[in-house]
N, C-alpha and C positions, 0 to 999 in steps of 0.2 A: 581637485583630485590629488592624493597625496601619492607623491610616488618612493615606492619602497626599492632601498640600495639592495639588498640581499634577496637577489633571485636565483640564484643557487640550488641546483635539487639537495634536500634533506636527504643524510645516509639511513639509508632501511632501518639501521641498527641501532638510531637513536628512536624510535619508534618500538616502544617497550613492547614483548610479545604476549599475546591474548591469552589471559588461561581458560582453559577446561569449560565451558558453560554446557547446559541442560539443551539440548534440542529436540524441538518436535518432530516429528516426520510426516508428514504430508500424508500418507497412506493411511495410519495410523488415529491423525485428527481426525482425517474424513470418516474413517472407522465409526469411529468416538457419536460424532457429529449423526451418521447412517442410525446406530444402535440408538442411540436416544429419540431420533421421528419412530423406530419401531418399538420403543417404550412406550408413546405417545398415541399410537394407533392402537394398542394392548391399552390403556388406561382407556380408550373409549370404547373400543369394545367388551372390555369387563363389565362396564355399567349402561348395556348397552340389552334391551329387554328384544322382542321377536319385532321382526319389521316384517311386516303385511299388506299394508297399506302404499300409495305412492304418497300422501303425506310424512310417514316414517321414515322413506327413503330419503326425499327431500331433506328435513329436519337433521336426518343421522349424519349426512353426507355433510350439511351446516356445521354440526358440532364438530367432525372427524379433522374438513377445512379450518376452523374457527382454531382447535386443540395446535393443530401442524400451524398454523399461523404464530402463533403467541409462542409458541420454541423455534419460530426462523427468527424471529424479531429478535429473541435475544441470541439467537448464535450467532446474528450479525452484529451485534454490538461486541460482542466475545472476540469477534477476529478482527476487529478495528479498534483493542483496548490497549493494543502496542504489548501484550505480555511477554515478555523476553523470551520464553522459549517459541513461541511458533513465529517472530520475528527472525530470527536465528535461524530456524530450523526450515521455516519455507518460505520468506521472503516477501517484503514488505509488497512487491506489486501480485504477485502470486494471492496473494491475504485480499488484496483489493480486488482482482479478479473473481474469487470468492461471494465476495462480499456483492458484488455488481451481481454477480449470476443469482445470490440467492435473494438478492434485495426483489427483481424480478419475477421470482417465482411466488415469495411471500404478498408480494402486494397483489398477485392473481390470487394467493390462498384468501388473502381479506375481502378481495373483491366477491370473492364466491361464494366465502362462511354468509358476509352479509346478506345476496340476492338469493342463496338459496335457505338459509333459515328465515327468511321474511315468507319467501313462495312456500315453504313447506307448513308455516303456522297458519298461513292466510286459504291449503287448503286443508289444511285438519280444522278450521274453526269456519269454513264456507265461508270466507267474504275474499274481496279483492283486494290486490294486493296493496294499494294505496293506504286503505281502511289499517289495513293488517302493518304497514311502514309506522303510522299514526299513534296505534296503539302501543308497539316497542318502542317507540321514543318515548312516551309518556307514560307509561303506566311499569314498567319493568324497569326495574335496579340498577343506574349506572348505563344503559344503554344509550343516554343520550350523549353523552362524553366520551365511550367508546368510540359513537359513530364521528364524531368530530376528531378524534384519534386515528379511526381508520382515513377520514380523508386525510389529515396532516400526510400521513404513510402514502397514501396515493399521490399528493404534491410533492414531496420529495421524491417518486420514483419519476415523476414525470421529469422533473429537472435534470433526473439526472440522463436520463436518457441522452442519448449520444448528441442527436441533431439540436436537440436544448442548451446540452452543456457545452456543447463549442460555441456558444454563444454568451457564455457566460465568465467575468471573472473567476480565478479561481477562490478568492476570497469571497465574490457573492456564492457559491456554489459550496461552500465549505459551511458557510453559517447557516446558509439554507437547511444543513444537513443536523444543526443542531435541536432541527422541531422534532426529530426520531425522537431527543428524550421524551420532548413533551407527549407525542402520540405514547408514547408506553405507559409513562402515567397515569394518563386519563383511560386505556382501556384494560389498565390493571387491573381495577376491580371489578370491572365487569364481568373477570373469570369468574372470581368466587360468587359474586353476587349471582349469576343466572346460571352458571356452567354444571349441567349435572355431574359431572365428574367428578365435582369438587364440594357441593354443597354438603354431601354427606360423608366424604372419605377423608376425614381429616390426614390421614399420612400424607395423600395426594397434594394437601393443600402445603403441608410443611415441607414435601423434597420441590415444589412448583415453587413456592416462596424462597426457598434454599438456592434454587437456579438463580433465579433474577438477584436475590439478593449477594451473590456471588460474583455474579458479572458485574454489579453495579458498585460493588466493593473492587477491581479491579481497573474499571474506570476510574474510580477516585485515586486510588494509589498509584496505576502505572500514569494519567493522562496530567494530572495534578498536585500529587504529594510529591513525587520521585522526582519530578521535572525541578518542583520548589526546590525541596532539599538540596536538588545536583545544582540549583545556581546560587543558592548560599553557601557552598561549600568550595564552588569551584566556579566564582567569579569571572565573567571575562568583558574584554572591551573590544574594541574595534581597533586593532592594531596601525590599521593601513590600508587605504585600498589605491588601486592601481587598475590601468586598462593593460590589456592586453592583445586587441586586438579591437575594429570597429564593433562597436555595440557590446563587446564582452569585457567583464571586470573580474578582477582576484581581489577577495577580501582578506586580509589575514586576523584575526582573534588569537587575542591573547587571554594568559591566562595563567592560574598556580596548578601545580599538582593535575595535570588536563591529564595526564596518562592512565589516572586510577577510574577515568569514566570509561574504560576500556574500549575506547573506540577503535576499529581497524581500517586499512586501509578497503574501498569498497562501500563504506558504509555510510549515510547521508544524517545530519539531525531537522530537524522542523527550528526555522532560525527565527528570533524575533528582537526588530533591533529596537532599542528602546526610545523612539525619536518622537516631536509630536506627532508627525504625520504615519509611523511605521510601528508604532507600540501595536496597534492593534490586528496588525496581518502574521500569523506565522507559518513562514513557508519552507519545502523541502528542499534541499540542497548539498549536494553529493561533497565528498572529501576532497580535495584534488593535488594533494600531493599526502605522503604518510604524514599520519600526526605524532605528535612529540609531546614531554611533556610540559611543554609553553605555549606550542602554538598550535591549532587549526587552521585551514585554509578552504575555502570555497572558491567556485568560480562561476560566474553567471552571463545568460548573455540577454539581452534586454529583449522583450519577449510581453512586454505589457507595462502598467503602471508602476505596478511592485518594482518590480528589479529594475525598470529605468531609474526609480527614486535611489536604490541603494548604493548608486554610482556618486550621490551627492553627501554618502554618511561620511562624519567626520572621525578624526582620532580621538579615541577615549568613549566613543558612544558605549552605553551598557548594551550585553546582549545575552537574552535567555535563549539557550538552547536546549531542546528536547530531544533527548537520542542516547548514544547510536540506535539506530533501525537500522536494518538489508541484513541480506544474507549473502551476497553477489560477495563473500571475504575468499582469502586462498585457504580456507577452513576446506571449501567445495572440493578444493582441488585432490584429482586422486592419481595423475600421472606425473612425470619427471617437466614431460614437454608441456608447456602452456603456449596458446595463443591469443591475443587481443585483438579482437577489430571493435573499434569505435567509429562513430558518424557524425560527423558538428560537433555539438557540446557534449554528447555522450562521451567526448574522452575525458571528462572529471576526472568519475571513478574510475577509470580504466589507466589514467595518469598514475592516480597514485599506487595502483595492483603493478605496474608499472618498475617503478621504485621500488618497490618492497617484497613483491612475491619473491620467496628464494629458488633460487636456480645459477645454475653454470653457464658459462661463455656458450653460446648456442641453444639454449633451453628454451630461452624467453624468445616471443614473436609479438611484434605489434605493427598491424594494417591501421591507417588511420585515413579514413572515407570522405571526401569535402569537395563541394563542385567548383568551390575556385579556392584560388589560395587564398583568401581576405577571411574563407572562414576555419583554414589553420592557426589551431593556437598554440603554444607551448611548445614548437617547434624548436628554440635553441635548449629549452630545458629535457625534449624528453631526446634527441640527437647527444647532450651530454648522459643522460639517463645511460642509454644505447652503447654509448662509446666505454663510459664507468664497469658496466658489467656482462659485457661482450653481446648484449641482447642484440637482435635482427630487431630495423624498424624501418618501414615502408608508408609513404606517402602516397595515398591515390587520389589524385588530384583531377578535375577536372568531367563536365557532364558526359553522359555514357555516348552520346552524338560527337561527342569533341575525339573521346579515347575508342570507341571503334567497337565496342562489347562495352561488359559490366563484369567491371575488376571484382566483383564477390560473387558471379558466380559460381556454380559446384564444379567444372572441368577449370577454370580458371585459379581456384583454390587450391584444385588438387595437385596443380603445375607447378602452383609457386612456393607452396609451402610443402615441405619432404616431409612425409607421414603425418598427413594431416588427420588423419584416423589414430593415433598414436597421440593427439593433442589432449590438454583439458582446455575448452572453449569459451572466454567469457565473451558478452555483446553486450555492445549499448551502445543506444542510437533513436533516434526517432521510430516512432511504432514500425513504421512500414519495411525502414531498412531492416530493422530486427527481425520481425517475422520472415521478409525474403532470404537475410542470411541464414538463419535457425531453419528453414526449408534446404535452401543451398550445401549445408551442413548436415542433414538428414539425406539428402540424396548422395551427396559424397561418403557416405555409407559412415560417420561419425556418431558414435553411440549418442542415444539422448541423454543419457547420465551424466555423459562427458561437457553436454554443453551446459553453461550457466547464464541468463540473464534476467534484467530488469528494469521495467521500466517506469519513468518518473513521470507521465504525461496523467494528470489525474480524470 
């Protein structure tokens, strides 16, 4: 392990400043996202003739699920294509929350187009329903590869399920995720081939192919063109890596012209180093000190296979990086006063918002959350940070059995920090401590507006 001389915090001010970018707004997307399922219900009920029958109902109820299914499938691939504005504007774990809620819902819409357009043919045509499974595999257009599409969609939701996926690397869980394209694929055509919507309405078929074919052109440019281009242009290596505390390491990359990827501090990229053993995993990992235009820095703490290996990268290693992502920048920020509480490793980013966010002698606040001191890191850089630009920086150390209470709850915040209602609030931390604080911070009567976080646990 190579140990680097220059541990020094970075001045804020070599850390070129962000221009002007396009942001989405949260409300807005979901708008966007709400308008277009009631586009989609309006396309099935225009070619939608008198239902009398309970096989009509069946059937219609088929199509209506089947229609809403095939536009979740793609507006989830839309909020996981990394497109600059809604990374920016509502935040990379925000998008994956998202993305979890509606993966959920669409794999119940697949689940139900399938069982109840097989129940509804099987009784408008009087046989059971086996008979009636038998004949849409075989005899109807494409149905047999949709259904092998919709299970892929069902294996991938099952994985991801909570109690599944803590069981799983995040690199097995990641690939897992790449059979979503193949399911789209294969139950592509199976719209146009059986979907009465579409059979006869060619506009239908040209804005439905227009959807997909848009998302699928955003995939390619943000997840694989943009990423190429930005490493041939903006080369980097593995500077240096160094520990800095048991099981935790700081990688430094380097690099030419790093400032025109406009990365801020806050913001994480998807790392890939180029080793035999590590070319093929890329993983997420937050800034942790501001960036310049030579150097990035990560920090990691070993936490599985991946990141135990990265302790053994050498100097010069090549490294693709994909980013910036988050949103968690001082962009957020809308008051004078800021405050930081991190928990373990969540002070990365909060390291480097740290250093850079601007403010006066007393403006800046940082709570830093850890049950023993072994898993404080950064301590003589962010006390020199503290001392540099007159920021308050507190240590709470120690299990809530050991200190008598829980230093983040809401009467406890309120005491220690003067107008904490007057703050803008970032967090980051392990799920549970964020959630308890972001409650703690809601009952201490702190605007939601006011608070910003994110989290990197996939």
């Amino acid at each position: 392990m190579t140990a680097l001389m220059n541990r020094t915090p970075h001045p804020a001010a070599r850390s070129a400043p962000a221009p002007a970018r396009v942001q989405a707004h949260p409300n807005a997307i979901l708008a966007a996202i709400g308008a277009g399922a009631v586009a989609v219900v309006w396309l099935w009920w225009r070619d939608t003739t008198t239902i009398s029958t309970f096989g009509d109902w069946l059937t219609n109820a088929g199509r209506v699920t089947g229609l809403l299914a095939g536009y979740g499938v793609v507006i989830l691939v839309a909020l996981m294509a990394r497109i600059p504005p809604l990374e920016r504007g509502i935040g990379a774990d925000k998008l994956a929350r998202w993305h979890a809620k509606g993966g959920r819902y669409t794999v119940c819409l697949i689940a139900a187009h399938a069982l109840l357009i097989t129940w509804g043919y099987s009784v408008l045509a009087h046989t059971n329903v086996v008979s009636q499974t038998s004949t849409l595999l075989t005899s109807y257009p494409d149905v047999l590869m949709a259904t092998v599409g919709g299970l892929l969609f069902i294996a991938v939701g099952v994985v991801s399920a909570r109690a599944v996926r803590a069981r799983l690397r995040y690199e097995t869980w990641f690939y897992l995720h790449l059979y979503t394209y193949v399911a789209i694929a294969l139950a592509f055509s199976h719209q146009f081939a059986t979907g009465a919507e579409f059979i006869a309405n060619r506009p239908a078929r040209v804005l439905w192919s227009a959807l997909y074919l848009a998302v699928a052109a955003a995939i390619v440019w943000y997840r694989i063109v943009v990423p190429l281009r930005q490493s041939l242009r903006h080369p980097m290596r593995v500077q240096g890596v160094y520990a800095e505390g048991p099981g935790v390491i700081s990688i430094v990359v380097s690099g030419a012209r790093l400032d025109r990827l406009g990365a801020e501090s806050g913001q994480f990229f998807r790392w890939r180093f180029l080793t035999r053993d590590l070319w093929w995993a890329s993983n997420p990992y937050s800034l942790s000190e501001a960036p310049t235009s030579n150097r990035l820095r990560i920090t990691v703490k070993d936490l599985g296979e991946h990141s135990a290996a990265l302790g053994r990268l050498r100097p010069g290693t090549r490294v693709f990086a994909e980013g910036p992502y988050g949103a968690m920048t001082s962009a957020r920020r809308s008051r004078r006063k800021v405050l930081f509480i991190a928990g373990g490793i969540g002070i990365t980013p909060l390291r480097a918002l740290f250093e850079s966010v601007p403010g006066g002698p007393g403006d800046v606040t940082l709570l830093y959350r850890a049950s023993n001191e072994t898993d404080v890191v950064f301590r003589a850089e962010l006390a020199a940070i503290a001392a540099q630009r007159g920021a308050r920086l507190h240590f709470l150390v120690g299990r809530r059995a050991q200190l008598g209470h829980d230093p983040l709850a809401a009467d406890v915040l309120a005491a220690n920090v003067p107008d904490l209602r007057g703050h803008d609030v970032y967090v980051c931390g392990p799920d549970g401590m964020t959630g308890s604080v972001v409650a703690a911070l809601r009952t201490a009567k702190v605007p939601r507006r006011h608070i910003h976080h994110e989290s990197f646990e996939f």
